[in-house]
C-alpha positions in Angstrom: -98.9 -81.7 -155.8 -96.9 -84.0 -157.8 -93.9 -85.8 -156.9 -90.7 -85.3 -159.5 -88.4 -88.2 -160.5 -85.4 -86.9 -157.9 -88.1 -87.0 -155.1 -89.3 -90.3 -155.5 -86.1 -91.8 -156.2 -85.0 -89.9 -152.8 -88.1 -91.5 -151.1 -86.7 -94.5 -151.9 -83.0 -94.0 -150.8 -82.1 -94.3 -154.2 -79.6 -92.3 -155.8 -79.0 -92.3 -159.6 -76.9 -90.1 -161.0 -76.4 -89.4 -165.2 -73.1 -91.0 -165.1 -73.8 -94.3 -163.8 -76.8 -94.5 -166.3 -74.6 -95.0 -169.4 -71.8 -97.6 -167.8 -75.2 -99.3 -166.8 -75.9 -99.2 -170.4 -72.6 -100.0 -172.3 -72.7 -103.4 -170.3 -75.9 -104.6 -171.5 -75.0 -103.7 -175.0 -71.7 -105.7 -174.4 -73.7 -108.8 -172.6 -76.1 -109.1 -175.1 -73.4 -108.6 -178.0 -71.4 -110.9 -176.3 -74.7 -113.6 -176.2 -74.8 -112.7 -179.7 -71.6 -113.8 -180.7 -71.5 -117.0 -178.6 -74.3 -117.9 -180.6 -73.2 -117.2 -183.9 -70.1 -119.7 -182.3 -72.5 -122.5 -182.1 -74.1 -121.9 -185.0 -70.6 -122.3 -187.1 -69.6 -124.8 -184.9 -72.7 -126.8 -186.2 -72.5 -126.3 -189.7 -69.1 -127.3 -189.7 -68.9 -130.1 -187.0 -72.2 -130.9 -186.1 -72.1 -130.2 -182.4 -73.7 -129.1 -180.2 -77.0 -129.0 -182.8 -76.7 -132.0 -184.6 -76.2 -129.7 -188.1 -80.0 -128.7 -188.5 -79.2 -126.2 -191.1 -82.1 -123.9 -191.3 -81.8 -123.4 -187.8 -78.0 -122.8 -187.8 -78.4 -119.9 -190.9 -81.5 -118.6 -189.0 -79.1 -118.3 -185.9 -76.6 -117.0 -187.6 -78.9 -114.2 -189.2 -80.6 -113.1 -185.8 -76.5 -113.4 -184.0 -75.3 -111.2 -187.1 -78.6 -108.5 -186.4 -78.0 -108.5 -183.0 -74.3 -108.0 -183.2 -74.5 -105.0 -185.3 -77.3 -103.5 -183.5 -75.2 -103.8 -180.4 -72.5 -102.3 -182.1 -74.0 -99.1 -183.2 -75.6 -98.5 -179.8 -72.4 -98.7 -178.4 -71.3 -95.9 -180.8 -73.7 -93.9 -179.8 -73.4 -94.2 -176.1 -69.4 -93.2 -176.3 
Protein backbone atom coordinates (compact mmCIF):
# COMPACT_ATOMS: atom_id res chain seq x y z
CA UNK A 1 0.00 0.00 0.00
CA UNK A 2 1.36 3.30 -0.85
CA UNK A 3 1.49 6.32 1.10
CA UNK A 4 0.01 9.74 -0.75
CA UNK A 5 1.66 13.08 -0.37
CA UNK A 6 -1.18 14.33 2.41
CA UNK A 7 -0.22 11.25 4.41
CA UNK A 8 3.26 11.55 4.58
CA UNK A 9 3.26 15.13 5.04
CA UNK A 10 0.64 14.32 8.08
CA UNK A 11 3.24 11.71 9.37
CA UNK A 12 5.38 14.33 9.66
CA UNK A 13 3.18 16.99 11.42
CA UNK A 14 3.46 18.96 8.46
CA UNK A 15 0.72 20.89 7.01
CA UNK A 16 1.05 22.58 3.58
CA UNK A 17 -1.75 23.96 2.20
CA UNK A 18 -1.94 25.45 -1.83
CA UNK A 19 -2.04 28.93 -0.51
CA UNK A 20 0.99 29.15 1.33
CA UNK A 21 2.87 27.48 -1.65
CA UNK A 22 2.68 30.45 -3.92
CA UNK A 23 3.52 33.41 -1.14
CA UNK A 24 6.45 30.91 -0.54
CA UNK A 25 7.15 31.32 -4.16
CA UNK A 26 6.59 35.13 -4.97
CA UNK A 27 9.38 35.70 -2.26
CA UNK A 28 12.09 33.80 -3.72
CA UNK A 29 11.33 35.35 -7.11
CA UNK A 30 11.54 38.75 -5.32
CA UNK A 31 14.93 37.72 -3.29
CA UNK A 32 16.65 36.50 -6.10
CA UNK A 33 15.31 39.50 -8.29
CA UNK A 34 16.26 41.65 -5.72
CA UNK A 35 20.15 39.81 -5.65
CA UNK A 36 19.83 40.51 -9.19
CA UNK A 37 19.48 43.96 -9.10
CA UNK A 38 22.02 44.65 -6.31
CA UNK A 39 24.31 43.22 -8.66
CA UNK A 40 23.65 44.90 -11.67
CA UNK A 41 24.24 48.01 -8.79
CA UNK A 42 27.76 47.01 -8.42
CA UNK A 43 28.35 46.34 -11.75
CA UNK A 44 27.35 50.15 -12.76
CA UNK A 45 28.94 51.27 -9.83
CA UNK A 46 32.24 49.80 -11.28
CA UNK A 47 32.08 50.91 -14.65
CA UNK A 48 31.53 54.18 -13.64
CA UNK A 49 33.58 54.68 -10.34
CA UNK A 50 35.61 51.77 -10.02
CA UNK A 51 34.48 50.50 -6.72
CA UNK A 52 33.86 47.93 -5.26
CA UNK A 53 35.61 45.88 -8.53
CA UNK A 54 38.42 47.87 -9.38
CA UNK A 55 36.52 48.50 -13.09
CA UNK A 56 37.39 44.94 -14.61
CA UNK A 57 35.25 45.47 -17.57
CA UNK A 58 34.50 42.18 -18.92
CA UNK A 59 33.44 41.08 -15.68
CA UNK A 60 31.26 44.16 -15.04
CA UNK A 61 29.22 43.66 -18.79
CA UNK A 62 29.22 39.91 -18.02
CA UNK A 63 27.47 40.80 -14.60
CA UNK A 64 25.47 43.05 -15.90
CA UNK A 65 24.21 40.46 -18.71
CA UNK A 66 23.51 37.52 -16.15
CA UNK A 67 21.77 40.58 -13.46
CA UNK A 68 19.61 41.78 -16.63
CA UNK A 69 18.67 37.66 -17.43
CA UNK A 70 17.97 37.06 -14.11
CA UNK A 71 15.86 40.17 -13.56
CA UNK A 72 13.55 39.43 -16.34
CA UNK A 73 13.27 35.95 -15.70
CA UNK A 74 12.15 36.89 -12.17
CA UNK A 75 9.82 39.17 -13.53
CA UNK A 76 7.82 36.96 -15.76
CA UNK A 77 7.62 34.23 -13.10
CA UNK A 78 6.18 36.72 -10.90
CA UNK A 79 3.49 37.30 -13.63
CA UNK A 80 2.65 34.16 -13.75
CA UNK A 81 2.35 33.40 -10.17
CA UNK A 82 -0.30 36.45 -9.65
Amino acid sequence: MTATAAQVDESYGIRTSKAALPKAMKKVVLGATGVAGLVALASVLDLALGIPFQRQILMDVMFLVSAGIVMYMGWDSYKDLT
